[in-house]
C-alpha positions in Angstrom: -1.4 17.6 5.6 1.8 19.2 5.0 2.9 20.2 1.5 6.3 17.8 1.5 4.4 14.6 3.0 3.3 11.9 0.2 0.2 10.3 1.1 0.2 6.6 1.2 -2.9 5.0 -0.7 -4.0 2.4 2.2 -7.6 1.8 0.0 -10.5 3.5 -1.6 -14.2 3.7 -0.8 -16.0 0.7 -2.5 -19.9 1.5 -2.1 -22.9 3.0 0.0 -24.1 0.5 3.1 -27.4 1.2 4.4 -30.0 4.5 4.7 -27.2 6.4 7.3 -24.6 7.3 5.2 -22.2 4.4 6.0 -19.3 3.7 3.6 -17.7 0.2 2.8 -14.1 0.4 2.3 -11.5 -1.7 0.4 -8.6 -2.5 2.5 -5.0 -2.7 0.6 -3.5 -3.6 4.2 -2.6 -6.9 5.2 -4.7 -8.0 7.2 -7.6 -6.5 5.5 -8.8 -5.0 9.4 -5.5 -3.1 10.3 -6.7 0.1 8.2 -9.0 0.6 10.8 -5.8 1.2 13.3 -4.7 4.1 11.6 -5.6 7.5 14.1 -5.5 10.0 10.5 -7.3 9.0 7.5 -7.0 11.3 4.1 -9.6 11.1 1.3 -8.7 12.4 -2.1 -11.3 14.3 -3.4 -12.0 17.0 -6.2 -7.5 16.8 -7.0 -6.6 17.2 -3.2 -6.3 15.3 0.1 -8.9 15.9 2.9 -8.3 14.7 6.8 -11.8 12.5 7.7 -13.2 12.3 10.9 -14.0 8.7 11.2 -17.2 8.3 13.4 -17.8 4.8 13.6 -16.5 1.6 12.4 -17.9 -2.1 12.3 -16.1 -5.4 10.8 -18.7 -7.7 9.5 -18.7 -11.1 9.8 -18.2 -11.7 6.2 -15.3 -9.6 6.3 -16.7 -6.7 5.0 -15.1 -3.0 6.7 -18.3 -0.2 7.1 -17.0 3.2 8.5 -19.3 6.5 9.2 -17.7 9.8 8.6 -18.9 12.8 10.2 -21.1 15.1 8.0 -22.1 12.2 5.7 -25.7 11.3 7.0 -27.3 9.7 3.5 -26.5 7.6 1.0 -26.7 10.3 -1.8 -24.3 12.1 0.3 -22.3 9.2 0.5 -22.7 8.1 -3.3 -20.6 11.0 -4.1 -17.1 9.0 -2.4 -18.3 6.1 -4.1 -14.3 5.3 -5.6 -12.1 7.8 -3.7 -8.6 6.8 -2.7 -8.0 6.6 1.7 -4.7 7.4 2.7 -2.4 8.3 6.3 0.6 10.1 6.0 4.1 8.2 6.7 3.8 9.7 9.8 0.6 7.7 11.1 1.8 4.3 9.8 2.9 2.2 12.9 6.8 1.9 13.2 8.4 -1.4 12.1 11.0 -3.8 13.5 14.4 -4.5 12.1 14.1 -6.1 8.8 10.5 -5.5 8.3 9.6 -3.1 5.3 6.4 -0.9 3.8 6.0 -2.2 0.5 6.2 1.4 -0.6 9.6 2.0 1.0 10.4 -0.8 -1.7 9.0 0.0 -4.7 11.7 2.1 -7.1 14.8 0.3 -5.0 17.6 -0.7 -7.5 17.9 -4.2 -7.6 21.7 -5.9 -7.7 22.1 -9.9 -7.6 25.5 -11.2 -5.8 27.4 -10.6 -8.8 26.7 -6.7 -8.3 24.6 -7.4 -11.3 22.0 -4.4 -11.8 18.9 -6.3 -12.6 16.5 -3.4 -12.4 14.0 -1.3 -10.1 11.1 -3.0 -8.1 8.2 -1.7 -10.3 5.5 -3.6 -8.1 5.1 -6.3 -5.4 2.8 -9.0 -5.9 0.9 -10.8 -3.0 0.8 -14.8 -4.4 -0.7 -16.7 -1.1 3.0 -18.1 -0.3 4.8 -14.9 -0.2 4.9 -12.0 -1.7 7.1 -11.3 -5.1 9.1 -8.3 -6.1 8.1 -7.3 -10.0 12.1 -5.5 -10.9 11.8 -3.8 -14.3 14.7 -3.3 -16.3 14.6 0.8 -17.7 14.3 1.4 -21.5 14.5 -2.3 -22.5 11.4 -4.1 -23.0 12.8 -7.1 -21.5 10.6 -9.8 -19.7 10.1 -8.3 -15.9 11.9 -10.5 -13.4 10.2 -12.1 -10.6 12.2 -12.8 -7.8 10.1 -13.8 -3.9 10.5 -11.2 -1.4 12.0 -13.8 1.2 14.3 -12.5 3.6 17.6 -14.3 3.9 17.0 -16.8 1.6 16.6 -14.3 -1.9 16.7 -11.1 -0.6 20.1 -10.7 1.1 20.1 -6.4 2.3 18.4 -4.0 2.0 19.3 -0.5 2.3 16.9 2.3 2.1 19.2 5.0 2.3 21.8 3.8 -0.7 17.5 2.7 -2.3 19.3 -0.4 -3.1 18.6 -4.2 -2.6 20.7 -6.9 -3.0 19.5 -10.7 -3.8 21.0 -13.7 -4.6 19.7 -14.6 -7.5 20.7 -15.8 -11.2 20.5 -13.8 -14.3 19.5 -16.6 -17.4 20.9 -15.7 -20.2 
């Protein structure tokens, strides 16, 4: 991985499955399945990011995601990556089409309502069933966070990456 690239935390290894060495994983992609699309996986372990050869995957039935990574053959071997972040670099994640966005491409945008009202940064995005919400977080007040849905021309009017701002048509209550 080169030095300049940020890794993008895509989920972590939740447990051991069965006597080979098989890992389950916890998806943060939406679906849960896409993660198992992505060509270059990184695994943080011991305070540094490692490429993993994926082996084999399955999808179970229930849902649940199993992968095999070369070298790890046992469940004590296996045990030991028990809670490690998975990554891919920007570089592996599949290209977008116009208007779509990586939540992380959001996250620390500037935040201006149609008043040019700065209301903050996006601090987090929140998946809620209906759509997703963008958590903006005023700096050094301890203000209520506002919570304004991440629904494209409706509340969220532009945004631009390269200026990091967003703009949204949305009220500020007084």
């Amino acid at each position: 991985m080169q030095e300049n690239e940020n890794p993008i935390i895509v989920g972590r290894i939740g447990g051991v499955y069965g006597v080979r060495g098989w890992l389950k994983i916890e998806s943060y992609t939406r679906p849960k399945n896409n993660i198992l699309t992505y060509s270059l996986w990184l695994i943080h372990v011991d305070s540094s990011w490692k490429e993993v050869d994926i082996e084999e995957f399955q999808q179970r039935g229930n849902g649940q995601l199993l992968v095999k990574m070369t070298g790890i053959e046992t469940p004590e071997e296996a045990r030991e990556y028990i809670h490690c972040e998975l990554a891919v670099t920007q570089g592996g994640l599949p290209a977008l089409s116009e208007g779509e966005y990586y939540w992380h491409d959001l996250i620390g945008l500037e935040v201006f309502n149609q008043d040019e009202i700065n209301l903050g940064k996006i601090n987090d995005i929140v998946e809620t069933g209906a759509n997703d919400v963008l958590v903006i977080k005023k700096s050094g007040e301890n203000k209520a966070k506002t919570l304004i849905p991440l629904v494209m021309d409706v509340f969220v009017k532009r945004v631009d990456l390269t200026a990091k701002t967003i703009h949204v048509d949305w009220l500020i209550e007084e």
